[in-house]
C-alpha positions in Angstrom: -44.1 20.8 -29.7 -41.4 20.6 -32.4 -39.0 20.6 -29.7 -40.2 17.7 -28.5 -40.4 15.7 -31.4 -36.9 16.7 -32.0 -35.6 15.5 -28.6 -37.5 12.2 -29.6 -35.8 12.0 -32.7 -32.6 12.2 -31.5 -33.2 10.1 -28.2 -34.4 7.2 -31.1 -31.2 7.4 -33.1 -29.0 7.3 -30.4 -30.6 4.0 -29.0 -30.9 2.6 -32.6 -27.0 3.2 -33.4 -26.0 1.7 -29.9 -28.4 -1.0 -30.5 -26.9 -1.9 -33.9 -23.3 -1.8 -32.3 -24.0 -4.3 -29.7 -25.3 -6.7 -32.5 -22.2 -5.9 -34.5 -19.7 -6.7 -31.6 -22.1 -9.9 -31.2 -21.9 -11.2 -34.2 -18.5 -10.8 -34.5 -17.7 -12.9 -31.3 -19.5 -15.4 -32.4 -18.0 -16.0 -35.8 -14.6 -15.7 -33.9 -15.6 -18.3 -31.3 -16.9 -20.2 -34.0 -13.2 -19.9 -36.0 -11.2 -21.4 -32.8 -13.5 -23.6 -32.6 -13.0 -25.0 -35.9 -9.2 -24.7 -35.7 -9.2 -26.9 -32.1 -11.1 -29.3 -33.6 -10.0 -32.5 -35.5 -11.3 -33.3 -38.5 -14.0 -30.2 -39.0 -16.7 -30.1 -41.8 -15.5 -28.3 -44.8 -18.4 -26.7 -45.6 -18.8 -25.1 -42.4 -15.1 -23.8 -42.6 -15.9 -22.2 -45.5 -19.0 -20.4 -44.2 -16.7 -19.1 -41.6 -14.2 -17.2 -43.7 -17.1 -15.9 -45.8 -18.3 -14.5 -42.9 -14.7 -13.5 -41.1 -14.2 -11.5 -44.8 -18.0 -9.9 -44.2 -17.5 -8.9 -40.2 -13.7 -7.7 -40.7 -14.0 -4.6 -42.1 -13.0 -3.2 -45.6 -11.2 0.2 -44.5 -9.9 -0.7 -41.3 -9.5 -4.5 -41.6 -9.2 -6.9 -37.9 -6.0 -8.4 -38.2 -7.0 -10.9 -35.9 -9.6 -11.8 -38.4 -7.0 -11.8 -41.3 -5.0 -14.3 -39.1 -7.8 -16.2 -38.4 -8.5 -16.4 -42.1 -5.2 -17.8 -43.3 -5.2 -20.6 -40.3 -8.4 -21.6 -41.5 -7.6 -21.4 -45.0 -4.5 -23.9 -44.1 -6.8 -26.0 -42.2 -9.4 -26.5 -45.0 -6.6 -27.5 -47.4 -5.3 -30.1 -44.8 -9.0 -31.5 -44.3 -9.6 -31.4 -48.0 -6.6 -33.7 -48.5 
């Protein structure tokens, strides 16, 4: 019976870690959908450009940083200042 509840075990984990990196993949496509958005767009709120870095800094990574994200990042950054003018 400990076998069992073994195999269970493992058979949860397994779904809970590729559950958790098909929400991370999803989240992250939608805060860089969200960026180009923002970038195609003409006069974009400020506030929400500033959410979306925030969150571009959270889902890039620390150790291994997205250098799309870091691009994405700096565009926004120069298209806050150019709104905030």
């Amino acid at each position: 019976m400990e076998y069992v509840t073994f195999i269970l075990l493992i058979l949860f984990l397994g779904f809970a870690l590729i559950l958790v990196t098909r929400l991370d993949r999803s989240i992250k496509n939608k805060w860089r959908k969200n960026a180009y958005s923002l970038l195609e767009t003409v006069k974009p709120d400020p506030e929400e450009i500033v959410k979306t870095i925030k969150n571009l800094r959270l889902y890039g990574g620390r150790i291994r940083q997205n250098k799309e994200f870091q691009q994405l990042i700096a565009r926004l950054q120069d298209k806050l200042d150019s709104v905030k003018k």
